[in-house]
C-alpha positions as CSV (number, residue, x, y, z in Angstrom):
1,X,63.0,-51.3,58.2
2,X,60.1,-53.2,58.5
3,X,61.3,-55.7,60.8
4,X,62.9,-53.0,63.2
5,X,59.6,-51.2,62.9
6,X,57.3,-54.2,64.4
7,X,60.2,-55.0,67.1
8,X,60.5,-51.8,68.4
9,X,56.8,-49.7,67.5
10,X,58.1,-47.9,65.7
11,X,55.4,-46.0,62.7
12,X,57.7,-46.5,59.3
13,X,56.6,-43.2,57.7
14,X,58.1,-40.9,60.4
15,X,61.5,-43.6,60.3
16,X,61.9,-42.9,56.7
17,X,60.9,-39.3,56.2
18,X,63.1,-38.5,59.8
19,X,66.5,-40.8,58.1
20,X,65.5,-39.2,54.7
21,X,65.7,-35.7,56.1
22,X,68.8,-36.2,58.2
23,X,70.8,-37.9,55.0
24,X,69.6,-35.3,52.8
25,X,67.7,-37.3,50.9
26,X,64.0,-36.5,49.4
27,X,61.6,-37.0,52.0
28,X,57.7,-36.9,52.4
29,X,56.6,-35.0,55.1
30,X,52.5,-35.2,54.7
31,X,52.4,-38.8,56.5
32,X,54.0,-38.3,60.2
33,X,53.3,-39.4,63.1
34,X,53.2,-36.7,65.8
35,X,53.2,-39.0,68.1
36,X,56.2,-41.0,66.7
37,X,57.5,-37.5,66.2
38,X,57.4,-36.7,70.0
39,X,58.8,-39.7,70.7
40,X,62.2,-39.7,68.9
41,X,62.2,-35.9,69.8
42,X,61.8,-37.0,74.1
43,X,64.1,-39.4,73.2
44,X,67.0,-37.2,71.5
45,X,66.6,-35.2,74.7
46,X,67.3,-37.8,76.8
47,X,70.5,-38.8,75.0
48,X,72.1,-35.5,74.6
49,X,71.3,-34.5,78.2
50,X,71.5,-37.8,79.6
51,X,74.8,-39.0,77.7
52,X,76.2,-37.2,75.4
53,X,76.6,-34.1,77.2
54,X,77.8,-35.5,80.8
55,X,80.4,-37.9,78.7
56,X,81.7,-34.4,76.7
57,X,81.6,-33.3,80.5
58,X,84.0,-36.2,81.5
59,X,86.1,-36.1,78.8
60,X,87.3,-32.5,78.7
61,X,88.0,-32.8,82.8
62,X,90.1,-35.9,81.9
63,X,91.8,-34.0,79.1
64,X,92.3,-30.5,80.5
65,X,94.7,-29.5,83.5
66,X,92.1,-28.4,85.5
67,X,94.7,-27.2,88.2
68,X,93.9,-24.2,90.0
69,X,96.8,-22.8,88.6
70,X,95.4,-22.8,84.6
71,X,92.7,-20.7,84.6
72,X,91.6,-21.3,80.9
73,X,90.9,-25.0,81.5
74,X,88.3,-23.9,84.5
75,X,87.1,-21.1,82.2
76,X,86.4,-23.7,80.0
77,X,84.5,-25.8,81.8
78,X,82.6,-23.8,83.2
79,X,81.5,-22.3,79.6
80,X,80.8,-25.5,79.2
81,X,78.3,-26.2,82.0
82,X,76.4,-22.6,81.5
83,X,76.1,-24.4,77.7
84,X,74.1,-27.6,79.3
85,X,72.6,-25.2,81.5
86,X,71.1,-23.3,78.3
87,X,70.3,-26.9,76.5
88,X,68.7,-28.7,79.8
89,X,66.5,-25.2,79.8
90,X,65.9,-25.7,75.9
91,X,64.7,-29.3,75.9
92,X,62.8,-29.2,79.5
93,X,60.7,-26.2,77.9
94,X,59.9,-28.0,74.9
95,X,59.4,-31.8,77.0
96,X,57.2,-29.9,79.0
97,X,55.1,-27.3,77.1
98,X,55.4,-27.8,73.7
99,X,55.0,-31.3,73.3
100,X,52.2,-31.7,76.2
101,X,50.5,-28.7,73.8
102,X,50.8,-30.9,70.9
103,X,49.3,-33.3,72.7
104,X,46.6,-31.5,73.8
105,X,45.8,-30.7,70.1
106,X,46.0,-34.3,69.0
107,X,43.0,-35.0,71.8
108,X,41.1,-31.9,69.7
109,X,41.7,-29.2,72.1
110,X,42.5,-25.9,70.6
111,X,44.3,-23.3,72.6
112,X,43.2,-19.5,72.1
113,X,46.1,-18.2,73.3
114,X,48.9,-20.1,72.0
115,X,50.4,-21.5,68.1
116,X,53.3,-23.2,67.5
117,X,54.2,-20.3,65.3
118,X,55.2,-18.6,68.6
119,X,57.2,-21.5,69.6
120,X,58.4,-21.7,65.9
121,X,59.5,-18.1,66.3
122,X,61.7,-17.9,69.0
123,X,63.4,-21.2,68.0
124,X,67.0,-20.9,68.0
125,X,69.8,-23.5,67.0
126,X,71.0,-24.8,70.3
127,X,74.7,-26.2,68.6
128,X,76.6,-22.9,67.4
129,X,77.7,-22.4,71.7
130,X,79.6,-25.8,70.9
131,X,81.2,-23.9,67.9
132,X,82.6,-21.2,69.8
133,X,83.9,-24.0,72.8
134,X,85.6,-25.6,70.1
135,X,87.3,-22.6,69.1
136,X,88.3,-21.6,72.5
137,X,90.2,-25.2,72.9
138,X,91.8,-24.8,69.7
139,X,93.1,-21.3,69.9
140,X,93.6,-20.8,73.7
141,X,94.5,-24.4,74.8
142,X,97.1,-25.7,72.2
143,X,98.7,-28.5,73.8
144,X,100.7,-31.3,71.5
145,X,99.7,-35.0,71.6
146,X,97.1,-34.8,73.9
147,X,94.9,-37.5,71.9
148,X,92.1,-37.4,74.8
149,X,91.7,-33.1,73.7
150,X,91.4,-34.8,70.1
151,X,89.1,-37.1,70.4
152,X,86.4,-34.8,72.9
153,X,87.3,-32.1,70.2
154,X,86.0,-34.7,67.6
155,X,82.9,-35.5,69.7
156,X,82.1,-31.6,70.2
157,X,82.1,-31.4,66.7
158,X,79.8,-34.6,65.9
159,X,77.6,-33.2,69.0
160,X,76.9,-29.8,67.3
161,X,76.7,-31.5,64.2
162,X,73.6,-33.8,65.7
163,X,72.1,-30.8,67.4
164,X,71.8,-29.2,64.3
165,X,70.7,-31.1,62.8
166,X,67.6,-31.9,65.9
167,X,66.9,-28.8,65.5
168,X,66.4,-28.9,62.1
169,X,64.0,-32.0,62.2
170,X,62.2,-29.5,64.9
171,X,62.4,-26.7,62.5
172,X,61.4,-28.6,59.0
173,X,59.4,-31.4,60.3
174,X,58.1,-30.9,63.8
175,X,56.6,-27.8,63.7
176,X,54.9,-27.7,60.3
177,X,53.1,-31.1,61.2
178,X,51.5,-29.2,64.0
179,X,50.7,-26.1,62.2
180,X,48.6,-28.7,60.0
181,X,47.0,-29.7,62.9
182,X,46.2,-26.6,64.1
183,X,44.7,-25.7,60.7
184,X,42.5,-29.0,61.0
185,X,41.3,-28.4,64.2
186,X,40.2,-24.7,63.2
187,X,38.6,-25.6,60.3
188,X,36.4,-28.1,62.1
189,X,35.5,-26.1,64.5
190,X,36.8,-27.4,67.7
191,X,36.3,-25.8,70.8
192,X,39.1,-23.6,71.5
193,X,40.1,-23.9,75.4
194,X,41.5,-20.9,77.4
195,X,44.3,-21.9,79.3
């Protein structure tokens, strides 16, 4: 861990409490680095938005008869892109305001009328859609032998599975890090901007 750590800059507290968490094992959440933090959070986003989600895409058009003559497979996709639609929406908001808040609070710069309780609040998991496409496939699209359905079937699955468990990480790690920030920067006194 060590090694990989110096290679790639990576801070080996936030490594092992994030691998801990994920594996359910005991982790230590009192020595992470936001800024580590962010950074595997930006870089999650990218994957799932960037990869994961566009190769899902791919997948089900290569799997589904996408005629105009089937009706479910188009219904399909298109619940599908309204789902990236939702997610693109999800992580942009939090690339864009939350992190660049946390940010902002790392520099010492209080905001008077924001917390990342409000952020923490409306926080929804972003995998259970994936469930429900699943489902849809399963019950409404029952086709034998089609080892391409399978397999993107298989990769919904591991996708909700991994945005759960982001979201979690966001959830159980992510946001109380901040809060203790916040609580920091109060108790010293900083200058709380109005923005």
């Amino acid at each position: 861990v060590r090694e990989i750590r110096h290679m790639h800059n990576v801070d080996e507290s936030t490594f092992l409490t994030v691998a801990n968490f994920i594996t359910g094992r005991d982790y230590h959440s009192g020595d992470i680095s936001l800024t580590s933090l962010i950074r595997y959070l930006k870089n999650s986003h990218e994957y799932f938005l960037d990869f994961n989600l566009p190769g899902i895409r791919r997948k089900l058009i290569e799997s589904l008869d996408c005629s105009s003559a089937n009706d479910i497979a188009m219904l399909i996709i298109r619940f599908y892109d309204e789902y990236v639609q939702a997610v693109n929406k999800h992580m942009k908001y939090e690339d864009e305001v939350i992190f660049t808040y946390v940010e902002q609070l790392s520099s010492g710069h209080l905001r008077e009328n924001y917390t990342i309780s409000e952020f923490a609040s409306k926080h929804k998991p972003i995998g259970d859609k994936l469930k429900e496409l699943k489902d849809v496939i399963i019950r409404y699209y029952p086709e034998k032998n089609n080892y391409l359905l399978n397999s993107v079937l298989v990769d919904i699955i591991l996708c909700e599975q991994d945005l759960a468990s982001h979201c979690q990480i966001e959830d159980n790690l992510f946001v109380p890090a901040v809060k203790a920030i916040e609580q920091e920067l109060k108790e010293s006194g900083a200058t709380v901007a109005d923005d």
